[in-house]
N, C-alpha and C positions, 0 to 999 in steps of 0.2 A: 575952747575945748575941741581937742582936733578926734575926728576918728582915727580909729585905730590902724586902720588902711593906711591912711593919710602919713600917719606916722615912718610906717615900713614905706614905703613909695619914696616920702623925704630923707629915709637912710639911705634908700640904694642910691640915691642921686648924689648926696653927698660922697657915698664912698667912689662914683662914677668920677666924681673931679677930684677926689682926695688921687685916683690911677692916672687922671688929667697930669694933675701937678707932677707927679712922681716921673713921668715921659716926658716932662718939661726942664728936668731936674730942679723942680722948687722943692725940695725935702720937708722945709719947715711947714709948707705950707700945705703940702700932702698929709701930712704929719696932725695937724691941726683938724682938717678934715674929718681922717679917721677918728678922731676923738669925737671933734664934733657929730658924725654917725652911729657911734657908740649908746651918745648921750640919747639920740630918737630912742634906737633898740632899746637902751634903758627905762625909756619912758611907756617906752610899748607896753614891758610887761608889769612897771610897777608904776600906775598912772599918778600923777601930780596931784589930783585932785583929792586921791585916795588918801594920799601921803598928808596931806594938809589939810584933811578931814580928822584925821588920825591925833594930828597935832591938836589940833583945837580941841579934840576931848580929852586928850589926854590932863589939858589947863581946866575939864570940866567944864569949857565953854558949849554949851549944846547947841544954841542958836547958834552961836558962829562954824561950827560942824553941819548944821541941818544947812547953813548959806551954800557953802561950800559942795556939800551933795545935791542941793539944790541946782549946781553948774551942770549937773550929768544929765541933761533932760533923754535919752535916750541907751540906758547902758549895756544892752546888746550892741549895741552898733559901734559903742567908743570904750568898750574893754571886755578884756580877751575873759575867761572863764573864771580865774578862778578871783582877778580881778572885783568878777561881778559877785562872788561868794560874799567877798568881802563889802562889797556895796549894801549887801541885804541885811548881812551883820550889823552895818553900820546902824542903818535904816532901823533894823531889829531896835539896838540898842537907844537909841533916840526916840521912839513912840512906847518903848516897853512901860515907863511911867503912866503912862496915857490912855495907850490902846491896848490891851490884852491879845484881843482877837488880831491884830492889823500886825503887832510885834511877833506873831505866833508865825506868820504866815510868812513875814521875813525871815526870820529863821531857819524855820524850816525849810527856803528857798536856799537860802546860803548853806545848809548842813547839803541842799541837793546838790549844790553846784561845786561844793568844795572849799575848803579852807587848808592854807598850804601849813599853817603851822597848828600843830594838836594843843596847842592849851586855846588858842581861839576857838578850835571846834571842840573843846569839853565845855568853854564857857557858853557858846551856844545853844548847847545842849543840857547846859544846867540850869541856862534860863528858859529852854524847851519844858525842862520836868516843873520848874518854878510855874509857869504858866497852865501845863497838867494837873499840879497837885490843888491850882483855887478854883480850876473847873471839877472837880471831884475825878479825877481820871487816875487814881491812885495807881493801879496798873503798868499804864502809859510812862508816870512819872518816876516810878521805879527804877524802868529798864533806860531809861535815858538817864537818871542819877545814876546807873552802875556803869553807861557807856561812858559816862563824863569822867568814874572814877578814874574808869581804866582806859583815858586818855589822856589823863593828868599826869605824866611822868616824874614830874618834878616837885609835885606837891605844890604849884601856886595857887590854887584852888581849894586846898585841903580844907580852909577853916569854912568856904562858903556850902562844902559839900557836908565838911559835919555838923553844919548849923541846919542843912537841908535834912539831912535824913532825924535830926531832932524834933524837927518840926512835922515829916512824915509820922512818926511813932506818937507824937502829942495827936495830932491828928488820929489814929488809927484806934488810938484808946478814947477815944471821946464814943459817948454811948449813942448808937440809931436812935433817933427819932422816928417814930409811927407816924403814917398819915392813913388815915381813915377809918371805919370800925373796926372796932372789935369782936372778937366770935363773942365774947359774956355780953354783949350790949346790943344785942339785937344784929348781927351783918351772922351771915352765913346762913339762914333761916332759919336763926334761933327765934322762939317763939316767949312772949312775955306769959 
């Protein structure tokens, strides 16, 4: 896993002899180069690791996705911003089974850092309200089920957001529970 650095430093070099070649008249070999330095920049901004993290759950493989992010031991240092959005996502969506609290906090990490495309950050954020609505934060869970609607453009999302707001209104009709006296039973100095 190369830093990020490491990457742009290994294009310029390459595009430095791909202009070698070219003063040399090796066309082909110039030619090659620049591709070859394309492929860094490429890598720079959409890292390998992410991409074949990506893969693996897509097969539902989740171990083999946790292996794989497991290679980033540092991901400030080896991908650029929104790269890392997408790291906490990942991260998010791999302990969300698990940890409530741990999956909350990737999230919310990745909703801060950015997600380049909008049906990732509505599902972020539908798993955000998913995680609000079992800690009782009905409020909370609201307004992030209605930013998730209205970043779902395409409606990929639709059946998991209408299964959510059914499950908000089940919830919301269920009756309060009381905890502790009551004024007819003796609390408020009621007298027998």
């Amino acid at each position: 896993m190369f830093n990020k650095n490491i990457k742009l430093v290994l294009a310029v070099a390459v595009i430095a002899l791909a202009v070698w070649q070219f003063t040399e008249n090796e066309i082909g070999n110039g030619i090659m180069f620049i591709l070859l330095a394309g492929i860094f920049v490429l890598l720079y901004f959409k890292n390998e690791i992410i991409i074949l993290a990506f893969l693996r759950l897509r097969k539902q493989d989740f171990p083999g996705a946790q292996k794989w992010l497991g290679k980033i031991s540092n991901p400030e240092a080896a991908l650029v911003t929104k790269q890392q959005g997408y790291y906490y996502y990942l991260q998010g969506l791999m302990v969300s089974q698990t940890d409530m609290t741990q999956a909350e906090k990737h999230f919310k990490k990745a909703v801060g850092l950015g997600l380049s495309m909008k049906t990732d950050l509505a599902m972020a954020k539908l798993n955000l309200a998913g995680i609000a609505m079992t800690k009782n934060r009905k409020r909370e869970a609201q307004i992030l089920l209605k930013e998730a609607k209205s970043l779902d453009k395409h409606n990929m999302l639709a059946e998991q957001i209408k299964v959510m707001e059914q499950n908000m209104k089940r919830a919301g009709q269920q009756p309060k529970q009381q905890f502790g006296a009551r004024a007819g039973r003796g609390g408020r100095g009621g007298r027998r």
